[in-house]
C-alpha positions, 0 to 999 in steps of 0.5 A: 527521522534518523533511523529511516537513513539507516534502515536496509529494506529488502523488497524481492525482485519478482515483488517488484516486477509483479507490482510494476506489471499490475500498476502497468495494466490497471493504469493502461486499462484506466482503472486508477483505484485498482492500481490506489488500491494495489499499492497500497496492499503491496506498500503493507506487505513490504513495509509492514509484514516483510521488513518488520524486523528490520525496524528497530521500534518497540512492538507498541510503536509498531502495533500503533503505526500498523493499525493507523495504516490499516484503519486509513486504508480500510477507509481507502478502501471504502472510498474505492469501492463506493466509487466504483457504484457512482455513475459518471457526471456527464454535464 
């Protein structure tokens, strides 16, 4: 846990402001797993594919840690959409 004191993670400005403009709208228009959903892709593409060589971990820690992210938002994702098909219980 020392080295995430240590790493400097740069994420784009116009990155930052096209993730906050989407959570703003799918929070505003109540579509909550779209914004799960948003943050998830964009929490890959930041930590994943923008700062990998930032991490100072072997290609194999990074190959493990990359596909447990992707096999749990694959599932995240599955969640999402079989609930979008689910008709709301109206007791």
């Amino acid at each position: 846990m020392e080295i995430l004191q240590y790493i400097d993670v740069a994420i784009p400005l116009w990155q930052v402001g096209l993730y906050v403009i989407f959570i703003t709208l799918f929070t505003l228009f109540g579509r909550a797993r779209l914004a799960l959903i948003t943050s998830y892709l964009f929490t890959m593409f930041w930590v994943f594919i923008l700062n990998k060589d930032k991490f100072g971990t072997t290609q194999q820690q990074t190959l493990f840690f990359m596909s447990l992210f992707i096999i749990s938002g694959f599932i995240l994702t599955i969640f999402a959409v079989w609930s979008f098909y689910q008709e709301p219980d109206n007791s």
